[in-house]
C-alpha positions as CSV (number, residue, x, y, z in Angstrom):
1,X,0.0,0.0,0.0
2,X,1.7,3.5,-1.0
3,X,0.7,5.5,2.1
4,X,1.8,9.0,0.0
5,X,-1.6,8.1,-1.7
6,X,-3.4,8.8,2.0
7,X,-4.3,12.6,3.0
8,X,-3.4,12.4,7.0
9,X,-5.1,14.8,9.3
10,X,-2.7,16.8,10.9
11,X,-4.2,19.4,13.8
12,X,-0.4,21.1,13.2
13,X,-0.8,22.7,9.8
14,X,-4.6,22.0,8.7
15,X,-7.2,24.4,9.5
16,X,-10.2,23.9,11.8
17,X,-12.9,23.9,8.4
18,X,-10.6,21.4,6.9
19,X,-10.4,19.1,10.4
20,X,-14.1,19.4,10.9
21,X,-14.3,18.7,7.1
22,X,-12.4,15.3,7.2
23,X,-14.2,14.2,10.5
24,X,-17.7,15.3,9.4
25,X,-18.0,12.0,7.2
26,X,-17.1,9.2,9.9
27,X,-18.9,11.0,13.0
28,X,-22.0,11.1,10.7
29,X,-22.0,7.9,9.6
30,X,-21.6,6.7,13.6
31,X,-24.7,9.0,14.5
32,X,-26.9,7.2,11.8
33,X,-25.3,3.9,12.9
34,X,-25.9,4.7,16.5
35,X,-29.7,5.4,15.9
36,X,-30.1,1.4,14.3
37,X,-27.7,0.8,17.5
38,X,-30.9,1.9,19.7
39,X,-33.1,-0.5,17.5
40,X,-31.1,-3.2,17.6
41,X,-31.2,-2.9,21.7
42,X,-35.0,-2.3,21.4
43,X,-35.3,-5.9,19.9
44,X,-34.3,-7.3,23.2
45,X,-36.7,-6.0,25.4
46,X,-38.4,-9.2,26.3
47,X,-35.2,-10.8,27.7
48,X,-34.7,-7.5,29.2
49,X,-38.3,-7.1,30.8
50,X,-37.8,-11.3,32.2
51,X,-34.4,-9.8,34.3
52,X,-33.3,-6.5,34.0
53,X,-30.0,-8.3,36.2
54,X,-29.2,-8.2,32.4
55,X,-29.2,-5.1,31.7
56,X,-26.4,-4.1,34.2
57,X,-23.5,-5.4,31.9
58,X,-24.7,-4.0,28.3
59,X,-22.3,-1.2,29.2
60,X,-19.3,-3.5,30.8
61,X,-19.5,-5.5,27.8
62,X,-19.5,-3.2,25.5
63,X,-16.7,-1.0,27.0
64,X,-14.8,-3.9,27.2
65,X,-14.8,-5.0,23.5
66,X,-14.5,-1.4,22.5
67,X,-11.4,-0.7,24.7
68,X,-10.1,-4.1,23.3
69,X,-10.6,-2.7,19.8
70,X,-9.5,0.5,20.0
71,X,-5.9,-0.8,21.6
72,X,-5.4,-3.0,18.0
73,X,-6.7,0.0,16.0
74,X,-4.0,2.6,17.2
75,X,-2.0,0.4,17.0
76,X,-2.5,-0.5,13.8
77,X,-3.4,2.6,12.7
78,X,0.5,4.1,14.0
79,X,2.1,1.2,11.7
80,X,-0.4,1.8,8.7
81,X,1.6,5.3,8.1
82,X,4.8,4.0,8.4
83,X,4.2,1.4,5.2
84,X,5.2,-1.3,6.8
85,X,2.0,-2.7,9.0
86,X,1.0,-6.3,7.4
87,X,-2.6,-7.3,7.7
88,X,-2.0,-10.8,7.3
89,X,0.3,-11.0,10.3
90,X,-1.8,-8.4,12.3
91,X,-5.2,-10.3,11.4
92,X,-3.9,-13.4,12.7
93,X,-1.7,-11.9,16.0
94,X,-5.1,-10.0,16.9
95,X,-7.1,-12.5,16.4
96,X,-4.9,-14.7,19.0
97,X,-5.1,-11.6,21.0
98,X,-8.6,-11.0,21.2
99,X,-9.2,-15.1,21.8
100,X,-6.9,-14.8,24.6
101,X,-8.4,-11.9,26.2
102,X,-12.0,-13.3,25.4
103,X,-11.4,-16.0,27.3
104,X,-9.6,-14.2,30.3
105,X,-12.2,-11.4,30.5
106,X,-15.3,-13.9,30.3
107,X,-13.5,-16.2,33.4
108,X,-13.4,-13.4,35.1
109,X,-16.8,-11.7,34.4
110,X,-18.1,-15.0,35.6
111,X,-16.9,-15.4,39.0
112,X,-17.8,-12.0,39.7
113,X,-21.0,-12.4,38.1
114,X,-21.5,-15.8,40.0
115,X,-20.7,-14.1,43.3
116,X,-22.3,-11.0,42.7
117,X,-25.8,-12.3,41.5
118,X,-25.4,-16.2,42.1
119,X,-27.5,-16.6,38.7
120,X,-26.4,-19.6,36.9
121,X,-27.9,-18.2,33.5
122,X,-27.0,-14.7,34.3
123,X,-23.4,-16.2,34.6
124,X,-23.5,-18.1,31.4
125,X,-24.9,-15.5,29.1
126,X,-22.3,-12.9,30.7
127,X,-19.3,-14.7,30.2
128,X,-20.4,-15.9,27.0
129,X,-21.2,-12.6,25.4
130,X,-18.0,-10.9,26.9
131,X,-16.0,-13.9,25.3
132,X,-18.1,-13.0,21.9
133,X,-18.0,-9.5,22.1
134,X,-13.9,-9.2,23.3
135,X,-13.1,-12.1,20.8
136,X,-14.6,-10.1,17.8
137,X,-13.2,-6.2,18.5
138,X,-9.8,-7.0,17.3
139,X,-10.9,-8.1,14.0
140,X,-13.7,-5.2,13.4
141,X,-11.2,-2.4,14.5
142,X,-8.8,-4.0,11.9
143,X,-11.2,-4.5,9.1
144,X,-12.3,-0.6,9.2
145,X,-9.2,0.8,9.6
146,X,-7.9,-1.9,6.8
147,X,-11.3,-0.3,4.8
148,X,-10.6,2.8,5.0
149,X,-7.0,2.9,4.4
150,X,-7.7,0.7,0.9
151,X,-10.0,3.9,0.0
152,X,-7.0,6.1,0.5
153,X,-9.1,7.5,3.7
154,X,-7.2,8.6,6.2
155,X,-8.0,5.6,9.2
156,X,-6.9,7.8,11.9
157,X,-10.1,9.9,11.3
158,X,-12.6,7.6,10.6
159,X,-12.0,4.2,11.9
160,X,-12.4,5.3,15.4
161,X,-16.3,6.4,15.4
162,X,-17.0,3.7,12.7
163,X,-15.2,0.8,14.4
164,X,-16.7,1.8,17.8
165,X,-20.5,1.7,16.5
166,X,-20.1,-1.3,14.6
167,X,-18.3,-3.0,17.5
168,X,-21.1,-1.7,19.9
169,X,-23.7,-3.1,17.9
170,X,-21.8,-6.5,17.0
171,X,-21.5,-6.6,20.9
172,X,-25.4,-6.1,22.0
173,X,-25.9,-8.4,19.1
174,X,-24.4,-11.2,20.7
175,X,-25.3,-10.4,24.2
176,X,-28.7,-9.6,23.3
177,X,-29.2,-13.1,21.2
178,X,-27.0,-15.4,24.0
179,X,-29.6,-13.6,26.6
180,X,-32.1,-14.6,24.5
181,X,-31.1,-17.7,24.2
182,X,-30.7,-18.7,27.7
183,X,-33.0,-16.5,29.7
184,X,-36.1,-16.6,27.5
């Protein structure tokens, strides 16, 4: 990929109409998405009306794959500019990553869960959608800023708002359908 190709924002030496012109496109994009985002949670409201217990880790969950996510993207993102960032070998290491931090975070969202609310099927759909939702943010914070980059779009600008949205609603997805699952 010839990164010359790629207009980076740079706060230095751009002006504030042409910062708020570059961001403009992402940011909007996340508001729409984030409107379908309150949909999507909507759909869950029978699971949510049998034990609202559940509704105390939408956040947790959530913050936890986007925190995941956001570490690979900047990451990612800081290599993408130098040329020299390989999404084969980054797809695969993060997708070890987020497995191994999946499965960490979800052990230990049980036992607290367990202790905390000594709900077996609380417990279960917990753990089980913080594995899902941690497991997947790697690869959707890679994919976007991967995206964006083949567009000759600058990922630093865009990726974040996009990535986070999509990630947010990937994650109610699968907590919402696991609670669905197990509670209903």
């Amino acid at each position: 990929m010839n990164v010359e190709n790629i207009k980076y924002a740079d706060d230095e030496t751009f002006s504030v109409k042409r910062i708020v012109q570059m961001r403009i496109p992402s940011l909007a994009l996340g508001l729409a998405l984030g409107i379908i985002l309150s949909f999507v949670t909507s759909r869950f409201e029978e699971v949510l009306s049998q034990d609202i217990r559940i509704a105390f880790f939408i956040p947790f969950i959530v913050y936890m794959a986007d925190a995941i996510g956001t570490q690979t993207q900047n990451i990612y993102i800081r290599d993408l500019k130098t040329g020299k960032a390989s999404f084969k070998t980054y797809l695969i290491k993060e997708t070890l990553v987020g497995v191994i931090f999946g499965v960490a975070s979800s052990l230990l969202t049980a036992v607290i869960t367990a202790l905390w609310l000594a709900s077996a099927k609380i417990t279960l759909t917990v753990s089980l959608a913080m594995f899902g939702a941690v497991a997947t943010a790697p690869l959707v914070a890679l994919m976007i800023a991967e995206i964006l980059q083949l567009e000759h779009l600058d990922p630093a600008v865009g990726a974040g708002p996009l990535a986070t949205v999509i990630q947010d609603m990937l994650s109610v997805l699968i907590f919402g359908i696991i609670a669905s699952s197990i509670i209903l």
